[in-house]
DRENDO-1510 file (C-alpha; in Angstrom, 1 decimal, always signed):
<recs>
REC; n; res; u; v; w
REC; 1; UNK; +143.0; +121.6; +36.5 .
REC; 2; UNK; +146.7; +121.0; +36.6 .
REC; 3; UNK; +147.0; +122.8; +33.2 .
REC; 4; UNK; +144.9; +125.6; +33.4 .
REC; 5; UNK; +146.8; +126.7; +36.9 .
REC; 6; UNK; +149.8; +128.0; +35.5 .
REC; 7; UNK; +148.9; +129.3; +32.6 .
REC; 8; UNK; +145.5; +131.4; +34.8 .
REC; 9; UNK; +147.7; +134.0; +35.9 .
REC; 10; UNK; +149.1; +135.3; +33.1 .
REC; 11; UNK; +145.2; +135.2; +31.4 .
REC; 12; UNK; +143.5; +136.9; +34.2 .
REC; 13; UNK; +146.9; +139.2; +34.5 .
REC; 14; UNK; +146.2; +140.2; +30.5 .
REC; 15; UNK; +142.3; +140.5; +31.3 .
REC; 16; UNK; +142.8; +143.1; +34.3 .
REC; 17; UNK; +145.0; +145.3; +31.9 .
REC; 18; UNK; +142.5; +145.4; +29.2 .
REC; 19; UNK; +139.7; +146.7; +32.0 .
REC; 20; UNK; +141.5; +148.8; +34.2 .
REC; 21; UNK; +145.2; +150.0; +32.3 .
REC; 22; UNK; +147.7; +151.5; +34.5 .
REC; 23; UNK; +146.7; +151.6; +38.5 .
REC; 24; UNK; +148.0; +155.8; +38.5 .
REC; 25; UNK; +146.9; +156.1; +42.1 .
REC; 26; UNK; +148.6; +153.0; +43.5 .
REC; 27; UNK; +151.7; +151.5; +44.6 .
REC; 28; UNK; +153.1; +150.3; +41.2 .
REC; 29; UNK; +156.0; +147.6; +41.2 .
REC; 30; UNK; +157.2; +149.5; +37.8 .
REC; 31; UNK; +157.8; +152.6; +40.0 .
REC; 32; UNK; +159.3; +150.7; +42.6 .
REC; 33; UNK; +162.3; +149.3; +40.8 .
REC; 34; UNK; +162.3; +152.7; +38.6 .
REC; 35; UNK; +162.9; +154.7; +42.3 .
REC; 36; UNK; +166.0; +151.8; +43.4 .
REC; 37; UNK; +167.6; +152.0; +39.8 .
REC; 38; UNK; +167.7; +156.2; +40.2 .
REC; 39; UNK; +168.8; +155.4; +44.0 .
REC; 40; UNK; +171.2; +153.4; +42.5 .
REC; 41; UNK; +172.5; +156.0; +40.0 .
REC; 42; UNK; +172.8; +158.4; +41.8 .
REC; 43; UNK; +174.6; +157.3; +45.2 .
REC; 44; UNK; +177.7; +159.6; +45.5 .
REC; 45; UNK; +179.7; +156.8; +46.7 .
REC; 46; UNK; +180.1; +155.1; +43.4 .
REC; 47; UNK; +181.4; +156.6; +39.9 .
REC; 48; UNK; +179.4; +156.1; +36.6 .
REC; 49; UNK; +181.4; +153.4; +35.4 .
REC; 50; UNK; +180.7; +149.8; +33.2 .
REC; 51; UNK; +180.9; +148.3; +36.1 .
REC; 52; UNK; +178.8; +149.9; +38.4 .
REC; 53; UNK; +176.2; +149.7; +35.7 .
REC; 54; UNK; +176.8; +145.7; +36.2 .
REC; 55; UNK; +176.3; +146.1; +39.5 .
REC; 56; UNK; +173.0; +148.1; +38.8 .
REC; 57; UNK; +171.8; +144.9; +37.0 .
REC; 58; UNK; +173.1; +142.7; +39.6 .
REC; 59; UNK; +171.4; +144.3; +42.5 .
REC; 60; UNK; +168.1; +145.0; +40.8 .
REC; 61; UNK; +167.3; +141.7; +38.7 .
REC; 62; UNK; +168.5; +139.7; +42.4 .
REC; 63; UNK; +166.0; +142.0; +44.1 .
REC; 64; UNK; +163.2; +141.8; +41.8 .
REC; 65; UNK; +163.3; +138.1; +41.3 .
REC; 66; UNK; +164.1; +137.6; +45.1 .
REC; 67; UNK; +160.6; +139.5; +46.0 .
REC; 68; UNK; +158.5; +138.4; +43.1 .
REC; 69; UNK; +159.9; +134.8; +44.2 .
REC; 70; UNK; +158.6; +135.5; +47.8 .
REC; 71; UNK; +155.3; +136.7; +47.2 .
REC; 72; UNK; +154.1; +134.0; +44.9 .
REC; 73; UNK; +155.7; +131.5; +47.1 .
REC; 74; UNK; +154.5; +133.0; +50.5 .
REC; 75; UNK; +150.8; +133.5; +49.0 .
REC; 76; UNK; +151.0; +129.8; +48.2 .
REC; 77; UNK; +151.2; +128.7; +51.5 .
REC; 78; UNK; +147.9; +130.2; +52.7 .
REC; 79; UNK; +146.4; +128.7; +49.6 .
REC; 80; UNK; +146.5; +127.6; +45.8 .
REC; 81; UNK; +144.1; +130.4; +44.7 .
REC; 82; UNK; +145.6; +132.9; +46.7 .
REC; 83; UNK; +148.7; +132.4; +44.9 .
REC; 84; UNK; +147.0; +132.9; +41.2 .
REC; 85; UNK; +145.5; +136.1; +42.7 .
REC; 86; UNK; +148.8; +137.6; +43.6 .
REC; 87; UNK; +150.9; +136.0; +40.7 .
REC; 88; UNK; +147.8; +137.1; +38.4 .
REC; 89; UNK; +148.0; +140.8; +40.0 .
REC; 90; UNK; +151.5; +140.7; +39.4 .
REC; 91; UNK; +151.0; +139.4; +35.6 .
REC; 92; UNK; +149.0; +142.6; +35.6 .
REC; 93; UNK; +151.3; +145.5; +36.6 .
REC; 94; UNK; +153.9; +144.0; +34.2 .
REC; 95; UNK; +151.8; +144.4; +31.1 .
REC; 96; UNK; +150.8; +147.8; +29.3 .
REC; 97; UNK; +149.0; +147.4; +26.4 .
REC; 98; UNK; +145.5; +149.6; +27.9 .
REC; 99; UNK; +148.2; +152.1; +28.8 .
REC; 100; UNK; +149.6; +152.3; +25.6 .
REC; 101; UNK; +146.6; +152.6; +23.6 .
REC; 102; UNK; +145.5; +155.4; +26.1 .
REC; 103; UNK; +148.1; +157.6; +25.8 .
REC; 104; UNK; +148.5; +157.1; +22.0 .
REC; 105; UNK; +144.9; +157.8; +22.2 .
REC; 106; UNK; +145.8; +161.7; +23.8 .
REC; 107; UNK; +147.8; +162.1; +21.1 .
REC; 108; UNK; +145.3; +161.2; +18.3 .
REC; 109; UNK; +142.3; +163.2; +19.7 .
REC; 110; UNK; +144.0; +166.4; +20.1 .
REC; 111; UNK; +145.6; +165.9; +16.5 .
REC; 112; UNK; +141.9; +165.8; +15.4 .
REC; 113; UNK; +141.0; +168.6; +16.9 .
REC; 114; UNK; +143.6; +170.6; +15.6 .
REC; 115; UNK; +145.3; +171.1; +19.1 .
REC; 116; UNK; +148.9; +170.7; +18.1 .
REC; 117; UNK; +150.5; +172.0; +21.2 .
REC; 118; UNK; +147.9; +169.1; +23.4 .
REC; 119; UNK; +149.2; +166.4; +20.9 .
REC; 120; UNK; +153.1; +167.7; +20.8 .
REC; 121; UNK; +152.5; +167.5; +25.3 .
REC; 122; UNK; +150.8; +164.3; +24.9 .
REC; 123; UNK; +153.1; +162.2; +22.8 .
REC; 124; UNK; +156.2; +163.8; +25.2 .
REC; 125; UNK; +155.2; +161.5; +27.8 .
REC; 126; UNK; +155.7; +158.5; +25.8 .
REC; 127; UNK; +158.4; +159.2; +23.8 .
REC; 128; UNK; +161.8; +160.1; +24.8 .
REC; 129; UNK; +163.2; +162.4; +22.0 .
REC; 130; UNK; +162.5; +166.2; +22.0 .
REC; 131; UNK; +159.2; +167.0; +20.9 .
REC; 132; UNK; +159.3; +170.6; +20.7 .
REC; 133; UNK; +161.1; +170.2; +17.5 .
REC; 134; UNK; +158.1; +167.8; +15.8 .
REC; 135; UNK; +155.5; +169.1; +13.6 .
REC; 136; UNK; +151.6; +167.3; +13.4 .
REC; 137; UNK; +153.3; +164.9; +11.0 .
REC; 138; UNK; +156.0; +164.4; +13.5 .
REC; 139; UNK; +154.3; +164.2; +16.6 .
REC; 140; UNK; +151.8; +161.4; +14.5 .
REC; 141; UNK; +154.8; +159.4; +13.0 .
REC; 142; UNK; +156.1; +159.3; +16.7 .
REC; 143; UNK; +152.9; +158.0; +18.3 .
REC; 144; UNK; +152.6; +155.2; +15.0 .
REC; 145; UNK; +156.3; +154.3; +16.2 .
REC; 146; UNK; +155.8; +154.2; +19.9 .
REC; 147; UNK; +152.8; +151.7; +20.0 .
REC; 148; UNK; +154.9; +149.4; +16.9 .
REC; 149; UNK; +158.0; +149.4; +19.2 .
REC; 150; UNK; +156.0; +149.0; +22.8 .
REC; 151; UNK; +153.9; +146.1; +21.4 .
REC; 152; UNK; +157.0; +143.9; +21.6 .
REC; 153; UNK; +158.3; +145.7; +24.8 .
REC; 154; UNK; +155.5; +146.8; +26.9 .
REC; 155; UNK; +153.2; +143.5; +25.9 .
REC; 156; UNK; +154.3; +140.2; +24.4 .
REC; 157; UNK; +157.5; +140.2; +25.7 .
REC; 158; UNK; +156.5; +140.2; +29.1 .
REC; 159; UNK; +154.1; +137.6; +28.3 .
REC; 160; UNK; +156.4; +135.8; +26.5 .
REC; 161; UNK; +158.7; +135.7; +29.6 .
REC; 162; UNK; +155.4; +135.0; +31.6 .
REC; 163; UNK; +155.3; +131.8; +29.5 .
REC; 164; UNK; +158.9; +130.8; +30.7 .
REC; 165; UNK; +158.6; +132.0; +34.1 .
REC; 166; UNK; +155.3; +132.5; +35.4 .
REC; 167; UNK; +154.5; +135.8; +37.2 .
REC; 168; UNK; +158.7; +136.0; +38.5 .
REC; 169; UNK; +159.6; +135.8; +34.7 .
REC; 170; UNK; +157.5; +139.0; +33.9 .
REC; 171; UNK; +158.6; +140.9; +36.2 .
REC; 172; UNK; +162.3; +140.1; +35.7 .
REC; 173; UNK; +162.2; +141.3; +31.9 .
REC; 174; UNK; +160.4; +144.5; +32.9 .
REC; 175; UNK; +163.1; +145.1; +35.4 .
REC; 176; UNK; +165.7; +144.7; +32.9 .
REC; 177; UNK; +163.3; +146.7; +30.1 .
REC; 178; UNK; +163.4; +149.5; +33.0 .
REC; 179; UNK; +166.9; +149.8; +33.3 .
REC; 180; UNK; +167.4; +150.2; +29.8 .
REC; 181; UNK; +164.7; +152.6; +29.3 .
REC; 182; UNK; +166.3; +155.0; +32.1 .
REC; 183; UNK; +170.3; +154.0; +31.5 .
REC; 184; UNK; +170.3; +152.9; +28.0 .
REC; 185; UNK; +171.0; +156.3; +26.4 .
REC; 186; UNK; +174.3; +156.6; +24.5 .
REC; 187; UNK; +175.4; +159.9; +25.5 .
REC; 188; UNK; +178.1; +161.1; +27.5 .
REC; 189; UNK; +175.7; +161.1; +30.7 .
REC; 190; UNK; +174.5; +157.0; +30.4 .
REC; 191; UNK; +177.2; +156.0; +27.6 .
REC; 192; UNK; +179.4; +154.1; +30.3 .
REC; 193; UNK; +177.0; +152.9; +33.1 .
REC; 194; UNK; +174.4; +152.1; +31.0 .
REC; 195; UNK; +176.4; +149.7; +28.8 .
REC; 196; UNK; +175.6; +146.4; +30.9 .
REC; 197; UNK; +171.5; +147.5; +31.6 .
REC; 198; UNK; +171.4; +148.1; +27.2 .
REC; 199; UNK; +173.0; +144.7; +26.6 .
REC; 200; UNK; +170.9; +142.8; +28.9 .
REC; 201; UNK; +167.7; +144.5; +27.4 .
REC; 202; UNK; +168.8; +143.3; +23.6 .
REC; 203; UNK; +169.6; +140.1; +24.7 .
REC; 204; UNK; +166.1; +139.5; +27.1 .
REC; 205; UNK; +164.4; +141.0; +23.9 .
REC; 206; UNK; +166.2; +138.7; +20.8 .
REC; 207; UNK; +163.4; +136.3; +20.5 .
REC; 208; UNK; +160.6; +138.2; +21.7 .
REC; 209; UNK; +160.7; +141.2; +19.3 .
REC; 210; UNK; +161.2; +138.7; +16.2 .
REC; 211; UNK; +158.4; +136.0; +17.3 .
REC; 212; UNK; +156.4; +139.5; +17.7 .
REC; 213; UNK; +156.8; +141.1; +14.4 .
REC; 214; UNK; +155.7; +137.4; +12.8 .
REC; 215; UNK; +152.6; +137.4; +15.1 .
REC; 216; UNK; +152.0; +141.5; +14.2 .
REC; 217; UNK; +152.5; +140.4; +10.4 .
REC; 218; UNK; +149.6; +137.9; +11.0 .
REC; 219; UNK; +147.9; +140.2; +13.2 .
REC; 220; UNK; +148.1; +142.6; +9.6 .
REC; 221; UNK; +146.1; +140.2; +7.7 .
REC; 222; UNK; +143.5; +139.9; +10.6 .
REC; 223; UNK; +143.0; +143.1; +10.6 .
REC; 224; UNK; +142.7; +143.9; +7.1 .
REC; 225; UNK; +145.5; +145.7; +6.3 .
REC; 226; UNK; +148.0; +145.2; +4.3 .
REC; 227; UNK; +149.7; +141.9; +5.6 .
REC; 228; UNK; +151.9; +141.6; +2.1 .
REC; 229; UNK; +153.8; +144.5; +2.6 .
REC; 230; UNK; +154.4; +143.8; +6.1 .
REC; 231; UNK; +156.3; +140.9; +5.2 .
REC; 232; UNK; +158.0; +142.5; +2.3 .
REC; 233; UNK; +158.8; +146.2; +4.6 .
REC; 234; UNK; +160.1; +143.4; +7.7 .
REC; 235; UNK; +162.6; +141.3; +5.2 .
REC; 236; UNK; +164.3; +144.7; +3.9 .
REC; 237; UNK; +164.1; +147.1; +7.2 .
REC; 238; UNK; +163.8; +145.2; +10.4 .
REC; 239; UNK; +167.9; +145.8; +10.8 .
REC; 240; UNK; +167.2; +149.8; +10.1 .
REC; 241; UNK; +167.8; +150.7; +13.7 .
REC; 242; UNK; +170.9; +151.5; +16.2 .
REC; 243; UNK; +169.1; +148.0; +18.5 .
REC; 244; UNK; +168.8; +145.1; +16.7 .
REC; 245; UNK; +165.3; +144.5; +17.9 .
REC; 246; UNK; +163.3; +148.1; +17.9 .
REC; 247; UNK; +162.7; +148.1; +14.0 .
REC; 248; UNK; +161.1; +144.5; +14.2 .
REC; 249; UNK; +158.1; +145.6; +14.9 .
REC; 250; UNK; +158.5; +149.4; +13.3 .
REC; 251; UNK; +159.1; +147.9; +10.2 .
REC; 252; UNK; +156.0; +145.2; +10.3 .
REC; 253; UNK; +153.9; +148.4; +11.2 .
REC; 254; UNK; +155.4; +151.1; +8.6 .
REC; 255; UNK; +154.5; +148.0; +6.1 .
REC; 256; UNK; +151.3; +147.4; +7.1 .
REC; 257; UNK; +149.7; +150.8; +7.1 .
REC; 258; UNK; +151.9; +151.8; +4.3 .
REC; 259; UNK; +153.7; +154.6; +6.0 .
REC; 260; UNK; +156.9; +155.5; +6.2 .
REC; 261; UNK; +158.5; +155.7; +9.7 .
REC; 262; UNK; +161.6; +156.7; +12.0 .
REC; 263; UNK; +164.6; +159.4; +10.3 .
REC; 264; UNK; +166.4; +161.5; +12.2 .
REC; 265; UNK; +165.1; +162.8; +15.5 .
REC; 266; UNK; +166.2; +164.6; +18.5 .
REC; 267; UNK; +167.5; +164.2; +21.8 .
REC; 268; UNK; +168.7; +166.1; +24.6 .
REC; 269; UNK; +169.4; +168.7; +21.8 .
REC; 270; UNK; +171.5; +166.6; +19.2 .
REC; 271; UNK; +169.8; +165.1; +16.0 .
REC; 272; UNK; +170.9; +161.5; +15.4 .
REC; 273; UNK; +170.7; +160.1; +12.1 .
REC; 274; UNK; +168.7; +157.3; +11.6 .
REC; 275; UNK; +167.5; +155.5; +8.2 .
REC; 276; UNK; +163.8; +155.2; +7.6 .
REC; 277; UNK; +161.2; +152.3; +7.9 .
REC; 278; UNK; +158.5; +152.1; +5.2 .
REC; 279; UNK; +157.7; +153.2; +2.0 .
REC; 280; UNK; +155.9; +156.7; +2.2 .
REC; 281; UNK; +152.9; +155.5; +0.0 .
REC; 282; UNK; +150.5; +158.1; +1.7 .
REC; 283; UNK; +150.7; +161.0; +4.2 .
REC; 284; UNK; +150.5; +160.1; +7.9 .
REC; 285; UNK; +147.1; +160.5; +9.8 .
REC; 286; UNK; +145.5; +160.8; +13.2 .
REC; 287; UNK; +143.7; +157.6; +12.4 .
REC; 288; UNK; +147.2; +155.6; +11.6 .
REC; 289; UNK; +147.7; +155.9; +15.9 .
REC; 290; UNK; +144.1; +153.8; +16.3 .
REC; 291; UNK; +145.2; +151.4; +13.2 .
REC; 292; UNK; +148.3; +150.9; +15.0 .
REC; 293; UNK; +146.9; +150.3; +18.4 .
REC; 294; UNK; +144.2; +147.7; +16.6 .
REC; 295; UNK; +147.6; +146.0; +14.9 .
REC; 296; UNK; +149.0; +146.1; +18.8 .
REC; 297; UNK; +145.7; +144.0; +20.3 .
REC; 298; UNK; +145.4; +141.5; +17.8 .
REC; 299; UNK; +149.1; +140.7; +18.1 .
REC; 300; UNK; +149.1; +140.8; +21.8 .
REC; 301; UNK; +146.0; +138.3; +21.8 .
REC; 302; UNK; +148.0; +136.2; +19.4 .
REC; 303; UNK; +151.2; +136.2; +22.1 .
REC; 304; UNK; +148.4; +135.4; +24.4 .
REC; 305; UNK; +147.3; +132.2; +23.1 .
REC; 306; UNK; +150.7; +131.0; +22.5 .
REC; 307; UNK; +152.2; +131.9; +26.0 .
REC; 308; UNK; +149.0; +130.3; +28.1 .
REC; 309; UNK; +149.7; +127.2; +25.8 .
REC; 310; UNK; +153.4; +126.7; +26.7 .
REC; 311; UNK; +153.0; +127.9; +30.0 .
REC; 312; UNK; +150.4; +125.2; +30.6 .
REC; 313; UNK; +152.6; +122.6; +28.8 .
REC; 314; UNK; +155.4; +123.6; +31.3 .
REC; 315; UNK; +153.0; +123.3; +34.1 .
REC; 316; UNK; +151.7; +119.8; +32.8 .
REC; 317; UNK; +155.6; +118.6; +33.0 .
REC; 318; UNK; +156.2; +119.7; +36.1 .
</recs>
């Protein structure tokens, strides 16, 4: 019993996202630290400098951790399963992997249907270039990209902080993912005060993104598809990106399904150049977002395994 305790959570956590996705009609914690970091950002009593951006970090990683640490701790006093409900509940708001498919999913159905304008609206609100630029081919390469880049971010690195940290771990990655997904934009606007929040994300994500792409290039073979040239399109393009983590898993995708992924794209009206992922052995398709979402799962049960094991081998030692 003292093994399968702490590693319950982070199960039952990755079990309520697979039923339920993304509570859209309840308090979120997601929300929560995304409404103190724009508090934060904009308070007219600070400039946009590096080092307010440090104190961003400062102030929201102390308060996450501070009331993640409370809960769990304050739930544990009333009783031991108490405490797996709430840390399992919070296990659950940090992962997105239902979410992910979902959306992509938008984006794929309306491409089938021919409804360019409903899948150019759909993959806007999980992307963050400009989408009014994108043809179908576009809009599909963006969805493929999306799901091969949020695997690591939205799924296994939360659960592979989980592993480390327990319920308090997740949710101190997802802050610092958070911050970097609103501040980390190098232009004139978020160059300077989101310096600090970028750096912390591409450290927090070092391991994570690279332990994912070997899982998603196993994942590749499980799922029948072409696992060879996901190890051969990882060794040549996983550095092919501005971060040093986001063309891990781009590149283990791009490989796999045999497309050919990233190039240039918009945002906030200025094209930056970017190299491509992949070899372009076949034209993009609608079906390439389910394939991609099918590579995400079996990955994400793979991080699975491996996180409940070490976070029931911490839990054993302690």
């Amino acid at each position: 019993m003292k093994l399968i305790i702490p590693f319950l959570p982070i199960l039952l956590g990755f079990l309520l996202d697979a039923i339920l996705g993304d509570p859209y009609r309840m308090p979120h914690p997601v929300r929560l630290i995304g409404n103190l970091i724009t508090a934060l950002v904009n308070s007219p009593r600070f400039e946009r400098t590096k080092m307010y951006g440090f104190l961003i970090v400062f102030t929201v990683m102390g308060l996450t951790g501070i009331v993640s640490a409370f809960l769990i701790c304050l739930s544990g006093e009333f009783s031991t399963i108490l405490q797996v409900v709430v840390e399992s509940v919070l296990c659950y708001y940090m992962l997105a992997a239902r979410c992910l498919r979902n959306e992509s999913e938008k984006v794929r159905k309306a491409a089938v249907n021919c409804d360019i304008e409903g899948a150019r609206k759909a993959v806007s609100m999980i992307v963050g270039r400009d989408t009014a630029v994108l043809d179908e081919a576009g809009i599909l390469r963006a969805a493929v990209e999306t799901v091969a880049e949020n695997t690591s971010d939205g799924v296994t690195a939360p659960l592979f902080y989980m592993a480390l940290g327990g319920g308090i771990g997740g949710c101190l990655y997802k802050a610092a993912n958070t911050m970097d997904s609103m501040l980390g934009y190098k232009n004139e606007k978020y160059r300077e005060i989101g310096f600090f929040p970028a750096k912390l994300d591409d450290v927090l994500n070092y391991i994570p993104s690279r332990l994912t792409a070997l899982l998603m290039i196993a994942a590749a073979f499980l799922c029948g598809f072409d696992g060879k040239n996901a190890w051969k399109i990882w060794r040549r393009d996983r550095r092919k990106h501005a971060s040093p983590n986001s063309a891990q898993t781009e590149a283990v995708c791009a490989g796999a399904l045999g497309l050919r992924l990233a190039g240039d794209a918009q945002y906030f009206g200025e094209i930056h150049k970017k190299p491509y992922i992949g070899d372009d052995l076949r034209p993009i398709e609608p079906e390439d977002i389910r394939r991609a979402n099918r590579l995400m799962y079996v990955t994400s049960v793979l991080m699975l395994v491996l996180s409940c094991a070490v976070r029931g081998l911490i839990g054993g030692l302690l």
